[in-house]
C-alpha positions as a Markdown table, in Angstrom:
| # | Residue | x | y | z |
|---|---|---|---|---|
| 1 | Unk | -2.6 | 26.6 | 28.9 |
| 2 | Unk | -5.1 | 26.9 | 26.3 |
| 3 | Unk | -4.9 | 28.5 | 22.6 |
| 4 | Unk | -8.4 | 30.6 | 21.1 |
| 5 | Unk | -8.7 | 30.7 | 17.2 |
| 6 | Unk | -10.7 | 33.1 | 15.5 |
| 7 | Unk | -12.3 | 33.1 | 11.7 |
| 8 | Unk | -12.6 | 36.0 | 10.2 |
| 9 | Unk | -16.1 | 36.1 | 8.3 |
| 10 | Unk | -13.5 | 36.9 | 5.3 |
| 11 | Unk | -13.0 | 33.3 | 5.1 |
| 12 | Unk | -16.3 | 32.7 | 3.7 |
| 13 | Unk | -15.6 | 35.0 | 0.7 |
| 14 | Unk | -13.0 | 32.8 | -0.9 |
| 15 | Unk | -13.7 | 31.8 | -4.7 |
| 16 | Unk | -11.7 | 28.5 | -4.2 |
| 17 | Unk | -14.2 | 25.7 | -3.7 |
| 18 | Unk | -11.4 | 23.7 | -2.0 |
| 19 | Unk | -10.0 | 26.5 | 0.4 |
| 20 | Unk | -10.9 | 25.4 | 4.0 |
| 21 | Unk | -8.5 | 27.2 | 6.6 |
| 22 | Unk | -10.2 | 25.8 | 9.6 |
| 23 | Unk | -8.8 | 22.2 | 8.0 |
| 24 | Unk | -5.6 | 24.3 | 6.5 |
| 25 | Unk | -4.5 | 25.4 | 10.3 |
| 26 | Unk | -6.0 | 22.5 | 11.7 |
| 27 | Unk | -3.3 | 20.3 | 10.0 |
| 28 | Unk | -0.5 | 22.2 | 11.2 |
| 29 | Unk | -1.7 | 20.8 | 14.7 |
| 30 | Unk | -0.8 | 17.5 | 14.1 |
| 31 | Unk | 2.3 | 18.5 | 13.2 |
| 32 | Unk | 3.4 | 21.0 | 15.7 |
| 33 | Unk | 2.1 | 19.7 | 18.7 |
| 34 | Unk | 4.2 | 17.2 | 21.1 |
| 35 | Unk | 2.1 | 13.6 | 21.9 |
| 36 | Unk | 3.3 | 14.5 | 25.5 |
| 37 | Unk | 1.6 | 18.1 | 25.9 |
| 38 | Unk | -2.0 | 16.3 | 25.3 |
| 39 | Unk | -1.1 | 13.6 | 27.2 |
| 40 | Unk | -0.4 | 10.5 | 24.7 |
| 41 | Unk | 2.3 | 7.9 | 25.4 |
| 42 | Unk | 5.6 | 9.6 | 23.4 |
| 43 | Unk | 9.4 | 8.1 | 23.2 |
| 44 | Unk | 12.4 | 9.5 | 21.6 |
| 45 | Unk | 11.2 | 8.5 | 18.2 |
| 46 | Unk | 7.5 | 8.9 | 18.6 |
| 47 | Unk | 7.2 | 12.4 | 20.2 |
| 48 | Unk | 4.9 | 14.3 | 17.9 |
| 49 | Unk | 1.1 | 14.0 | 17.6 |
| 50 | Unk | 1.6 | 12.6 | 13.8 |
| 51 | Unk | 4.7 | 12.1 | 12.0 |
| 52 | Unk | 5.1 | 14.5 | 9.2 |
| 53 | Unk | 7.8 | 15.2 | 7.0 |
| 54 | Unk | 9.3 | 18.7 | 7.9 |
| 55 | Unk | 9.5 | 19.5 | 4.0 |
| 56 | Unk | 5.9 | 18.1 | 3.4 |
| 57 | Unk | 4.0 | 19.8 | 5.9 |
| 58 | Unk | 3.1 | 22.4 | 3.4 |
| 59 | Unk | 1.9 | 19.4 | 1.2 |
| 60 | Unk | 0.1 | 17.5 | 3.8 |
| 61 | Unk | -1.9 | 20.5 | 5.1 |
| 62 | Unk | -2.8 | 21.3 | 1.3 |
| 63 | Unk | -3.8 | 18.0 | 0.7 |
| 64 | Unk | -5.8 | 17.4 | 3.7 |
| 65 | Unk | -7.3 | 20.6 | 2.9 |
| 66 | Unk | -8.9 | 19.5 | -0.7 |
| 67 | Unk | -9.6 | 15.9 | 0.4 |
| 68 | Unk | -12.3 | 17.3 | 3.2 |
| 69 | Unk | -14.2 | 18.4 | 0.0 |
| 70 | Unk | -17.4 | 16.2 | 0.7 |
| 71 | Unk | -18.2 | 16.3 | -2.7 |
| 72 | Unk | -17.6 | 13.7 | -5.8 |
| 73 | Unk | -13.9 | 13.4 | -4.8 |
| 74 | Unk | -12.6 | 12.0 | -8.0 |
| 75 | Unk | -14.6 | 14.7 | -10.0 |
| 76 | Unk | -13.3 | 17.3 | -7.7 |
| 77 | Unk | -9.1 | 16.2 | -7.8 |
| 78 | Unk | -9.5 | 16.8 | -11.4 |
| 79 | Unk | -10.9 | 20.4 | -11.4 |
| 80 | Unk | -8.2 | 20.9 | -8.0 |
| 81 | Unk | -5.7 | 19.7 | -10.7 |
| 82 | Unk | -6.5 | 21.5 | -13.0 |
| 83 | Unk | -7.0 | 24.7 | -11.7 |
| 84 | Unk | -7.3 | 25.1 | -8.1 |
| 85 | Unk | -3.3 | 23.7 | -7.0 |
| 86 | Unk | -1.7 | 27.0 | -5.2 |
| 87 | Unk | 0.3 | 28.2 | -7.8 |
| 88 | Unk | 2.5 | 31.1 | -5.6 |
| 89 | Unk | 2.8 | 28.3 | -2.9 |
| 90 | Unk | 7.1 | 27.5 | -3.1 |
| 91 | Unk | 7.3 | 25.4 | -0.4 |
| 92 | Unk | 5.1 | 22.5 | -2.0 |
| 93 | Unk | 5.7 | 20.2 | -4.7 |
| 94 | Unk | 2.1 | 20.6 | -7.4 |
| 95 | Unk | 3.0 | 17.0 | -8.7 |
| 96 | Unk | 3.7 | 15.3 | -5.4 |
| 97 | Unk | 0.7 | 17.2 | -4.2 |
| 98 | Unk | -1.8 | 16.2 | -6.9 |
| 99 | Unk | -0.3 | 12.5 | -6.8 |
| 100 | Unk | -1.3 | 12.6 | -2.9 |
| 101 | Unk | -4.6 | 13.0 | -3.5 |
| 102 | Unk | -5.1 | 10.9 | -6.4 |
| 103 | Unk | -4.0 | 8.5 | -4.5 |
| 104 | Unk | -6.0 | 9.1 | -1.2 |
| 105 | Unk | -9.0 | 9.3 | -3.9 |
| 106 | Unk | -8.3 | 5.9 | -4.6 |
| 107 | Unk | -8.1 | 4.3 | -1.5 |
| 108 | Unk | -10.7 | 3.0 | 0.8 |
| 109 | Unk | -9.0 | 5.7 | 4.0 |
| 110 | Unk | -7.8 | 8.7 | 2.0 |
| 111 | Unk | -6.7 | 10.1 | 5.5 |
| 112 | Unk | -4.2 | 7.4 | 6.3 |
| 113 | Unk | -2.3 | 7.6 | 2.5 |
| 114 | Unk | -2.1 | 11.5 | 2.6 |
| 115 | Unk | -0.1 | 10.8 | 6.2 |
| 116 | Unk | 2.0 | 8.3 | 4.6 |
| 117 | Unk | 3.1 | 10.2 | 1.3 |
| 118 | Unk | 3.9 | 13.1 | 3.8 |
| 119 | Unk | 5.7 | 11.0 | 6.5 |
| 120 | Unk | 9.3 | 11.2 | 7.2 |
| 121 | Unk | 11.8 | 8.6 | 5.3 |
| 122 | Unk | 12.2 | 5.9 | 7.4 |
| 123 | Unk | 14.7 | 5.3 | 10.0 |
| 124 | Unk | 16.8 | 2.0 | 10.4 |
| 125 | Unk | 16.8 | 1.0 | 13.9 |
| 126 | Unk | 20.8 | 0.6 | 15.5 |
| 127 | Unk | 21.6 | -2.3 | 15.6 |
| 128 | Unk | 22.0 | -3.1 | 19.1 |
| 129 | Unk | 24.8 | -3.4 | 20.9 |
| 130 | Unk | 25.2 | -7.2 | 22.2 |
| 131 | Unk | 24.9 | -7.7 | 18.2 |
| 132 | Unk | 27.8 | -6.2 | 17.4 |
| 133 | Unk | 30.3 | -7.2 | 20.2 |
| 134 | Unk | 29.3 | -10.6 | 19.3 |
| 135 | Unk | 30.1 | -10.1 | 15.8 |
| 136 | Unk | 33.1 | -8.4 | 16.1 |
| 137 | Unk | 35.1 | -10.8 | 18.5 |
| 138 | Unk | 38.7 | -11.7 | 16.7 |
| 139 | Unk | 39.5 | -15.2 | 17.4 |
């Protein structure tokens, strides 16, 4: 049960400073792999390796991709901004995507704010059921 990945020697030809596919793909790991298939404690609600948005995976792979710049970050996001955002990319939002990395710019762990601006809305436990027959005795 193992997966090989191959890099073209094309990816070293891209023009965009920020393109890194190796961090691209990689990001799609944490998303589409199961905490249980690499052996990590999982329940109902916690099952995959990092909780990502289904609609912001684009974003999050995006934005971990121009945040692994090891450059002047803040120099960088305004350049990546400005002229470096995919453009033909649908799936993403360019202003969400931008705020993402301004704000993992800011911060003292980027990492951790680009996961939670691309984490799924929150869910509100049930409440549980002792609770409510209690509540809803008549009488």
């Amino acid at each position: 049960m193992g997966t090989t990945c191959y890099v073209s020697t094309a990816y070293f030809d891209e023009d965009d400073p920020f393109a890194d596919f190796v961090v691209h793909e990689a990001a799609y790991i944490f998303h589409n792999w199961k905490r249980k298939r690499i052996g990590l404690p999982h329940t109902r609600y916690r099952e995959w390796l990092l909780e990502i948005d289904f609609s912001k995976r684009e974003q999050f792979a995006y934005a971990c991709e121009a945040y692994s710049s090891p450059a002047d970050r803040r120099r960088l996001h305004a350049e990546y901004a400005a002229h470096w955002v995919p453009t033909a990319e649908e799936r993403i939002d360019r202003e969400a995507l931008i705020d993402t990395l301004a704000e993992a710019i800011a911060a003292r762990n980027g990492w951790k704010r680009i996961l939670k601006r691309c984490a799924p809305p929150s869910r509100i436990p049930r409440p549980q059921r002792s609770w409510i027959s209690k509540t809803s005795r008549v009488g």
